[in-house]
C-alpha positions in Angstrom: -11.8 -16.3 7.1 -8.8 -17.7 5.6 -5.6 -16.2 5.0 -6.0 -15.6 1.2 -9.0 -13.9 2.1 -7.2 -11.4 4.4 -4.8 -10.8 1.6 -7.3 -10.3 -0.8 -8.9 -7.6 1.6 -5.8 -6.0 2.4 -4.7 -5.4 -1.3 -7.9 -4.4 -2.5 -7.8 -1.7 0.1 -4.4 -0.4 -0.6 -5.0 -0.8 -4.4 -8.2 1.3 -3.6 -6.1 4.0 -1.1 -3.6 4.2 -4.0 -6.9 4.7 -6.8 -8.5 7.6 -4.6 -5.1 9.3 -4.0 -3.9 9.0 -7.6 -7.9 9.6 -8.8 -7.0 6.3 -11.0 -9.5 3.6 -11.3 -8.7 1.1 -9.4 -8.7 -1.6 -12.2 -6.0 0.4 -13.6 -3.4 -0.8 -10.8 -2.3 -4.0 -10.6 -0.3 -5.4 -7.1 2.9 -6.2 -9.0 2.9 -2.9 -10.8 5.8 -0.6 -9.7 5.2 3.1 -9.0 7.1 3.6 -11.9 5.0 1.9 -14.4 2.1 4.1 -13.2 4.6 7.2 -13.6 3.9 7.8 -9.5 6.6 10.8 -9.0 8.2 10.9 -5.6 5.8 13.3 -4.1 3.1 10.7 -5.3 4.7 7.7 -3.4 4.6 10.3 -0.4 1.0 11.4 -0.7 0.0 7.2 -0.8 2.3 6.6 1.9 0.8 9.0 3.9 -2.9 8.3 2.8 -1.6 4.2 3.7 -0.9 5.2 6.9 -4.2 7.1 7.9 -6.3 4.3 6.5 -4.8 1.7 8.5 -3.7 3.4 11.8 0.0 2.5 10.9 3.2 4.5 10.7 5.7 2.9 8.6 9.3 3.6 9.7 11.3 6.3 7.6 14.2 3.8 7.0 11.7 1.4 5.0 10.0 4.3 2.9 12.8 4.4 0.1 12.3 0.5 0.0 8.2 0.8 -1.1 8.4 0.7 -5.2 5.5 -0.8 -5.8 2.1 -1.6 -4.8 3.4 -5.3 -4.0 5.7 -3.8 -1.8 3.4 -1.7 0.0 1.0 -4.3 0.7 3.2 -6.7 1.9 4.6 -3.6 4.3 1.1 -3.2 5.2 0.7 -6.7 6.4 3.8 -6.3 8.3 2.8 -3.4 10.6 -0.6 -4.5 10.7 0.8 -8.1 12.1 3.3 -5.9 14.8 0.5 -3.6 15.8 -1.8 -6.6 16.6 1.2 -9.1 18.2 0.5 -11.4 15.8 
C-alpha cells in the first residue's frame, strides 16, 4: 500500500468521524475546510476531538488542541500520533 493510500484512508476516516459527530454528510467537508467555514462552535471542535481520539486509540496532547482549526489540521495531527504510537 503506498503512502498516498494511507493518507487517503486516514482522511476519509476523520472526514467520516467529523460527518457522524456533526450528522453532516461527509461530501459536505472538505480536508482544507476550517472548522469555521463549517460554523463548528468550540464545543463542536471538542465533541470531534474527542470522537478522533476514540476512533483511533490516540490522545492528543492539551497544548496542541487550540492549534486543530481545521480538518487538514486534524488529519495531519492524526498522522502524527498515529506515527509516535506505532515508532514509526
Amino acid at each position: 500500500m503506498s503512502a498516498g493510500a494511507i493518507d487517503d484512508a486516514l482522511v476519509a476516516r476523520v472526514i467520516g468521524v467529523i460527518a457522524k459527530t456533526q450528522h453532516l454528510p461527509a461530501e459536505a467537508i472538505g480536508i482544507d475546510m476550517t472548522f469555521a467555514e463549517l460554523k463548528f462552535d468550540s464545543l463542536d471542535a471538542m465533541n470531534i476531538l474527542f470522537a478522533v481520539e476514540t476512533e483511533f486509540g490516540v490522545s492528543v496532547p492539551d497544548e496542541l488542541v487550540p492549534q486543530i482549526k481545521s480538518v487538514r489540521q486534524m488529519v495531519e495531527g492524526m498522522r502524527k500520533l498515529l506515527a509516535e504510537k506505532t515508532g514509526s
